[in-house]
N, CA, C and O atoms as a CHARMM CRD file, in Angstrom:
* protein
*
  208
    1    1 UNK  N    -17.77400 -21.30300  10.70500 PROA 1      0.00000
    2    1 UNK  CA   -17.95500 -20.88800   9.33500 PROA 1      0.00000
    3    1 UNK  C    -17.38900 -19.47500   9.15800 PROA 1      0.00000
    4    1 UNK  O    -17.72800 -18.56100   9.91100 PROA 1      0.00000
    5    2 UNK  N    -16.68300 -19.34100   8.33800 PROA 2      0.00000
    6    2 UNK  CA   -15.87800 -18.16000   7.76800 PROA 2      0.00000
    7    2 UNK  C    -17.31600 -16.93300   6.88100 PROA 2      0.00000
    8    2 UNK  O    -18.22700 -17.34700   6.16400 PROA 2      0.00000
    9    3 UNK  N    -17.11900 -15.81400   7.17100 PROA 3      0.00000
   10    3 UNK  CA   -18.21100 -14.87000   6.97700 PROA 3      0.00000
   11    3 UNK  C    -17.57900 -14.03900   5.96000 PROA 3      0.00000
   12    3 UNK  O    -16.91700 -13.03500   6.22200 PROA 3      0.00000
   13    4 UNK  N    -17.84400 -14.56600   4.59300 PROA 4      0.00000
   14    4 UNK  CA   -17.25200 -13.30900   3.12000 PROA 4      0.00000
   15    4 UNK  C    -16.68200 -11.88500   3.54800 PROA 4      0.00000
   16    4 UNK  O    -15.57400 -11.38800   3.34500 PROA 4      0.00000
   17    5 UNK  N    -17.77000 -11.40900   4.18500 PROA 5      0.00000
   18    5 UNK  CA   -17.51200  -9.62000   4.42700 PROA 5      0.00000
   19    5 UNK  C    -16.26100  -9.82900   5.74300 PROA 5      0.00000
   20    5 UNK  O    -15.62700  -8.78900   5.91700 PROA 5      0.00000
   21    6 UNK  N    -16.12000 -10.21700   6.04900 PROA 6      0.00000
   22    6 UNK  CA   -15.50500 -10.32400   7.26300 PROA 6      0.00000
   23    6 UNK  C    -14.04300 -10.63400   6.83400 PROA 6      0.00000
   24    6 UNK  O    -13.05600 -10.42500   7.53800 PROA 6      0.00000
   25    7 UNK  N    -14.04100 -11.09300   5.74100 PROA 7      0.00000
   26    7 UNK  CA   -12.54700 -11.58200   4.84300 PROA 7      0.00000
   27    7 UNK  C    -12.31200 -10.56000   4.23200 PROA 7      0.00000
   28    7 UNK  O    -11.22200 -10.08700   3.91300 PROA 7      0.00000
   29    8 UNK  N    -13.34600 -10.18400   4.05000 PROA 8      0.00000
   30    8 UNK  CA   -13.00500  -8.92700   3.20700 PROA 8      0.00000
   31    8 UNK  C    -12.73100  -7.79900   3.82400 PROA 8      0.00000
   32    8 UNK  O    -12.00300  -6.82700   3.62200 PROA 8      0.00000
   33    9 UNK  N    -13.24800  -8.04000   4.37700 PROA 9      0.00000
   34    9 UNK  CA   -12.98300  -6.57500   4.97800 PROA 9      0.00000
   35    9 UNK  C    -11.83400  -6.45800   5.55700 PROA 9      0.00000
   36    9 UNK  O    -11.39800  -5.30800   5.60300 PROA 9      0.00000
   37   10 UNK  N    -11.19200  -7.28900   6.01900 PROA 10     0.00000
   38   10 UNK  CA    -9.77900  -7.66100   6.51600 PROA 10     0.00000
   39   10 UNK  C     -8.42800  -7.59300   5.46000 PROA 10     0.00000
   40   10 UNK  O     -7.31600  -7.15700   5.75800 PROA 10     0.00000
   41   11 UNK  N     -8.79200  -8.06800   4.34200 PROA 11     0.00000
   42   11 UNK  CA    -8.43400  -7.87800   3.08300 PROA 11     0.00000
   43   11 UNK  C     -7.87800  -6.82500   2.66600 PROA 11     0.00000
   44   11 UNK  O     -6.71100  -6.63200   2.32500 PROA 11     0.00000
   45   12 UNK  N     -9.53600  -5.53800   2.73600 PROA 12     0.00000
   46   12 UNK  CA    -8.98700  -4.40300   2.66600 PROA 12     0.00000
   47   12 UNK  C     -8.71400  -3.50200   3.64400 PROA 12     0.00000
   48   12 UNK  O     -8.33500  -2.33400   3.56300 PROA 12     0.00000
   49   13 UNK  N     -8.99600  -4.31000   4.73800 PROA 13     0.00000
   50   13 UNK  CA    -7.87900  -3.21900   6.00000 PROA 13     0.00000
   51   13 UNK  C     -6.16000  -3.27000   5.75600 PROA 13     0.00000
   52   13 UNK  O     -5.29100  -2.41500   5.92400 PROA 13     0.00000
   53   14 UNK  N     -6.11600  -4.68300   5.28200 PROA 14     0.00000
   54   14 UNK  CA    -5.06600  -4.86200   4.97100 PROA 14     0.00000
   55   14 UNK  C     -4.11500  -4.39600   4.14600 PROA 14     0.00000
   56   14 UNK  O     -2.94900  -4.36000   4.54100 PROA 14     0.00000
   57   15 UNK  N     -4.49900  -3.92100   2.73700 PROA 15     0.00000
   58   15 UNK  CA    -4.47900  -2.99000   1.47300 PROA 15     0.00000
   59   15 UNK  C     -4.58500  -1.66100   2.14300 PROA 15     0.00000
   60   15 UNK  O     -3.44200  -1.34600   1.81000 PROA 15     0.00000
   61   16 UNK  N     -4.96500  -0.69700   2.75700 PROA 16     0.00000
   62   16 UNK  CA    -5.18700  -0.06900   3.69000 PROA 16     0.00000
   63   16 UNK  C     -3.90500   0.60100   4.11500 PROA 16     0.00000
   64   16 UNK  O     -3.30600   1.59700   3.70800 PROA 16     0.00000
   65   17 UNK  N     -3.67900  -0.30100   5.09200 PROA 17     0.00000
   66   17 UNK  CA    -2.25800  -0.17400   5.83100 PROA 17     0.00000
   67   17 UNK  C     -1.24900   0.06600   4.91400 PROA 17     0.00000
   68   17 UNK  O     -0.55300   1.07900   4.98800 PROA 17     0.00000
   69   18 UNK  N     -1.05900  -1.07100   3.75400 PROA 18     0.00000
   70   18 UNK  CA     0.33100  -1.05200   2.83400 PROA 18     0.00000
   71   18 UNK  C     -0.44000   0.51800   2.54600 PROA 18     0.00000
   72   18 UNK  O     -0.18000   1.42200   3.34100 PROA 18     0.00000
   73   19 UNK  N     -1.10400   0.70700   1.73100 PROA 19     0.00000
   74   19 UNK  CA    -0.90900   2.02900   0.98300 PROA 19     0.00000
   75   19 UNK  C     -0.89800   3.04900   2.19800 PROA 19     0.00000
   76   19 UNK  O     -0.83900   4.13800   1.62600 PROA 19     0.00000
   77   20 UNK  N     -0.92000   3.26700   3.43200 PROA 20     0.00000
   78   20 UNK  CA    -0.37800   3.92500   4.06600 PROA 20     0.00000
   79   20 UNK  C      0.97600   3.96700   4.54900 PROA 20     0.00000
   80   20 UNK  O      1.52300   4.93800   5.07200 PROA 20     0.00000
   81   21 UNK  N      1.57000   2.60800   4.28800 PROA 21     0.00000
   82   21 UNK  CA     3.37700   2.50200   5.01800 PROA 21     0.00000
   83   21 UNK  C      3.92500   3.36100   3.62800 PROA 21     0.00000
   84   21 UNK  O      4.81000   4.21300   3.70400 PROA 21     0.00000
   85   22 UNK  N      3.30600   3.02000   2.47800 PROA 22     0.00000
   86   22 UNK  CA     4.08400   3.26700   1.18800 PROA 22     0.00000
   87   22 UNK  C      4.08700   5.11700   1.07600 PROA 22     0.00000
   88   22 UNK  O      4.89700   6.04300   1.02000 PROA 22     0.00000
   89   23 UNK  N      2.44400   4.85400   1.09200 PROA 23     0.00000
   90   23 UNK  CA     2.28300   6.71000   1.21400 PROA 23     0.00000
   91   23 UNK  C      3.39300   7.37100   2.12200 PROA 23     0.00000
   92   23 UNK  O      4.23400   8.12200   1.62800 PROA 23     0.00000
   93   24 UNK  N      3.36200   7.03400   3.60400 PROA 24     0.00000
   94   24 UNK  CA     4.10200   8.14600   4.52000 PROA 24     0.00000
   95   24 UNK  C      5.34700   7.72600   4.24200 PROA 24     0.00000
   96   24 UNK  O      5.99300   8.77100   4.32500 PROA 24     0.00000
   97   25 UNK  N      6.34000   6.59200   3.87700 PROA 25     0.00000
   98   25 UNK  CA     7.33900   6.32500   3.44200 PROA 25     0.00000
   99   25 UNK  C      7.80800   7.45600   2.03800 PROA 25     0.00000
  100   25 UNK  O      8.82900   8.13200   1.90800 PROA 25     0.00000
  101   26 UNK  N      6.87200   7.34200   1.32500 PROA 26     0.00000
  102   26 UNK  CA     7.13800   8.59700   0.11100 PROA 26     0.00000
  103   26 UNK  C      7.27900   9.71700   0.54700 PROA 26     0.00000
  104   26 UNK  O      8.32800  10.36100   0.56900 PROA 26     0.00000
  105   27 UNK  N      6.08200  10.08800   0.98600 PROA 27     0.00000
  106   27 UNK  CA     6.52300  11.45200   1.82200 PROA 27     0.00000
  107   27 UNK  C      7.07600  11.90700   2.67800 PROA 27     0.00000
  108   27 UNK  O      6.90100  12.99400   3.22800 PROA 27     0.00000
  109   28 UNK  N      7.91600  10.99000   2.90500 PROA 28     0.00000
  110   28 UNK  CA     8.99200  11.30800   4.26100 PROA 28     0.00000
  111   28 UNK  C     10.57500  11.65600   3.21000 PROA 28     0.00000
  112   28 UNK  O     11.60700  11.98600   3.79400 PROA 28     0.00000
  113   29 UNK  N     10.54400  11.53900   1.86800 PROA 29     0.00000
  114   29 UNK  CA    11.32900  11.60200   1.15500 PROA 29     0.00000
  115   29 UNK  C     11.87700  10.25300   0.47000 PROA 29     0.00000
  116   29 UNK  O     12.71700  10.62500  -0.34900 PROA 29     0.00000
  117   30 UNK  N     11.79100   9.09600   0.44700 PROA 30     0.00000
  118   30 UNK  CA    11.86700   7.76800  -0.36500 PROA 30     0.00000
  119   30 UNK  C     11.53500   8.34100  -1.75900 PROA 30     0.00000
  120   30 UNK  O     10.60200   9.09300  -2.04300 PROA 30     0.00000
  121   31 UNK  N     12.50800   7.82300  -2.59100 PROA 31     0.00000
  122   31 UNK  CA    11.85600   8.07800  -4.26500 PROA 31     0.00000
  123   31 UNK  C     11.18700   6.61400  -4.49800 PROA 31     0.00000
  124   31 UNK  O     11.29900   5.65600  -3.73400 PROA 31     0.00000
  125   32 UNK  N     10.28800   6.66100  -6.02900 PROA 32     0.00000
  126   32 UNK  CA     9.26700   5.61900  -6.38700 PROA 32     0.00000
  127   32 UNK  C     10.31400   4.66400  -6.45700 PROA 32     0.00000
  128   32 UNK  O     10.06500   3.58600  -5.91600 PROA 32     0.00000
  129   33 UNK  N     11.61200   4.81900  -7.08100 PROA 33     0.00000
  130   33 UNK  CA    12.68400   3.66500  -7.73100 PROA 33     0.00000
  131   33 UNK  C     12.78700   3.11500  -6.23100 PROA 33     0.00000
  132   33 UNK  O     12.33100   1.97300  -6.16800 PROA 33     0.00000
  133   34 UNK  N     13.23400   3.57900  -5.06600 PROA 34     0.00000
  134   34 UNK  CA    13.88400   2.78900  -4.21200 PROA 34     0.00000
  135   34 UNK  C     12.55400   2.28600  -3.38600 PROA 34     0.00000
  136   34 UNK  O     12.78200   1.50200  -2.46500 PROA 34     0.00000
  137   35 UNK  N     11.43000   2.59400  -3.58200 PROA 35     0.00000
  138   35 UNK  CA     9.95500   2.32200  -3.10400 PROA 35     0.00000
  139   35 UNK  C      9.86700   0.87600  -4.24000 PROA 35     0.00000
  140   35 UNK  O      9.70300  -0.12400  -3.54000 PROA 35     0.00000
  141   36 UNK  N      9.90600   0.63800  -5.20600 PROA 36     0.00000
  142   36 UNK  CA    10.01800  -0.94000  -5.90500 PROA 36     0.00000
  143   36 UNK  C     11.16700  -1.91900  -5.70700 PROA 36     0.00000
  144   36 UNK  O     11.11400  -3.14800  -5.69300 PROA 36     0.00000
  145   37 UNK  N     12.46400  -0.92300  -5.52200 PROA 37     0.00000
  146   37 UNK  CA    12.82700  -2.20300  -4.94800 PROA 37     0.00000
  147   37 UNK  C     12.92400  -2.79500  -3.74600 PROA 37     0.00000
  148   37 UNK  O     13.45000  -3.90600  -3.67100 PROA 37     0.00000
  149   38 UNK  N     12.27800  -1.94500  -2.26300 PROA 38     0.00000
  150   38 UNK  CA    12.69800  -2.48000  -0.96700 PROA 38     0.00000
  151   38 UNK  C     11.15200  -2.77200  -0.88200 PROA 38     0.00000
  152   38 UNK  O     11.04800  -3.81400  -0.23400 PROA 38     0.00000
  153   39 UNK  N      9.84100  -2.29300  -1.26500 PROA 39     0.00000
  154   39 UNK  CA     8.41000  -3.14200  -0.97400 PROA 39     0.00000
  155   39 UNK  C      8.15800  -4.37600  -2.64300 PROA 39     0.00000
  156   39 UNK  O      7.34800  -5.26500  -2.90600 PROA 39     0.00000
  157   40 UNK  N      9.03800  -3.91800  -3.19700 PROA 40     0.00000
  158   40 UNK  CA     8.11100  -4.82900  -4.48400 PROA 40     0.00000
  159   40 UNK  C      7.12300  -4.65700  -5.01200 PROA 40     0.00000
  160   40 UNK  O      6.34300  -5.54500  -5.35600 PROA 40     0.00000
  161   41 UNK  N      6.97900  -3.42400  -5.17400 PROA 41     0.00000
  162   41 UNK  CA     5.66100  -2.42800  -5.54300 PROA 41     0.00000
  163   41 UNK  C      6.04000  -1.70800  -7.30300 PROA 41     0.00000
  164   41 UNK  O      7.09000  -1.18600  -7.67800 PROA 41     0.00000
  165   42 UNK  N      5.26600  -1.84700  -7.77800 PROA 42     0.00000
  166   42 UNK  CA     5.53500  -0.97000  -9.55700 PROA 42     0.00000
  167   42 UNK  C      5.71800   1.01300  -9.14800 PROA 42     0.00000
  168   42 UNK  O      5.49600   1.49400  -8.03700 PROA 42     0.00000
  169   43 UNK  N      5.95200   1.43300  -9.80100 PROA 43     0.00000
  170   43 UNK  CA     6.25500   2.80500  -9.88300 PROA 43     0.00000
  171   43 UNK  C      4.01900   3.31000  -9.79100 PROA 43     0.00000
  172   43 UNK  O      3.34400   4.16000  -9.21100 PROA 43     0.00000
  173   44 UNK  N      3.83700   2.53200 -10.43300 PROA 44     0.00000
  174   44 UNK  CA     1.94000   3.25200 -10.56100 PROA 44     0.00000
  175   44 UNK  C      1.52300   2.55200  -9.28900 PROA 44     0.00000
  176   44 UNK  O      0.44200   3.03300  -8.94800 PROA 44     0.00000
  177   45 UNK  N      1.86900   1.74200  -8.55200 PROA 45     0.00000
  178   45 UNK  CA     1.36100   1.13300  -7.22800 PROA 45     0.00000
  179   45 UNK  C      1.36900   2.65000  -6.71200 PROA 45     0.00000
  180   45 UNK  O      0.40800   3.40800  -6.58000 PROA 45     0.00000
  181   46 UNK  N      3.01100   2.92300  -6.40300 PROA 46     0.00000
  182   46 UNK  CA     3.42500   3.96300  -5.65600 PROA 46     0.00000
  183   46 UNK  C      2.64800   5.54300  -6.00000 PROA 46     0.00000
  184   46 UNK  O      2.60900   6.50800  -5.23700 PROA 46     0.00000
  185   47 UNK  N      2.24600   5.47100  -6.96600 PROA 47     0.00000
  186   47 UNK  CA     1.62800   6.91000  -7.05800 PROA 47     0.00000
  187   47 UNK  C      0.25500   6.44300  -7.18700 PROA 47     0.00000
  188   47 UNK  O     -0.57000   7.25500  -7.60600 PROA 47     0.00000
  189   48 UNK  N     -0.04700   5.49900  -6.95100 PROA 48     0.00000
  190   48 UNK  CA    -1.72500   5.22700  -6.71300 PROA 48     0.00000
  191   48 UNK  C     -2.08400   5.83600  -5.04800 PROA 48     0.00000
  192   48 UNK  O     -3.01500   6.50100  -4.59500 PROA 48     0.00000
  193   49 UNK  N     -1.02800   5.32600  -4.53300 PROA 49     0.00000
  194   49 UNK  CA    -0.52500   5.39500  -2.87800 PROA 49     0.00000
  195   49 UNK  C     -0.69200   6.61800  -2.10800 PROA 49     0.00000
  196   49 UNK  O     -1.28000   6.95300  -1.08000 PROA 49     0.00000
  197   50 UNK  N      0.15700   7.24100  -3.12500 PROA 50     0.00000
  198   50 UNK  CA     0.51300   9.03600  -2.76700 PROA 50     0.00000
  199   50 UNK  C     -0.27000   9.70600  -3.03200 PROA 50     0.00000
  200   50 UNK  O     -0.01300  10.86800  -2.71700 PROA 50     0.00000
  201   51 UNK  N     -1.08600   9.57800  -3.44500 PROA 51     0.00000
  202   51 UNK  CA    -2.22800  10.31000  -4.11700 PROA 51     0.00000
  203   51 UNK  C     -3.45000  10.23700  -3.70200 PROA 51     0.00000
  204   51 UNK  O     -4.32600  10.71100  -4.42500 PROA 51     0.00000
  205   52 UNK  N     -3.74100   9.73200  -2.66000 PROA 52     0.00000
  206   52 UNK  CA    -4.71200   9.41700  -1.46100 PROA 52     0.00000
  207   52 UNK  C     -5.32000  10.71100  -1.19500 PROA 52     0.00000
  208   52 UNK  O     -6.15200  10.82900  -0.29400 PROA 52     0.00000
């Protein structure tokens, strides 16, 4: 049997990670434009990200 929190929580480890590849990717110098088109992410994903 599959345990809710346990999905979840995986879920958001998962969410987690992306907004960390996206974050240190920005700040390594990537602009938001070329951050939507190589992850497929909106311009407000990306500064939701950075702003950690």
């Amino acid at each position: 049997m599959n345990d809710p929190l346990l999905e979840l929580g995986t879920v958001l480890r998962q969410a987690r990670i992306k907004d960390l590849e996206v974050f240190e990717t920005h700040d390594g110098g990537v602009t938001q434009a070329k951050l939507t088109r190589t992850h497929g992410i909106s311009a407000a994903t990306t500064e939701r990200c950075t702003t950690m």
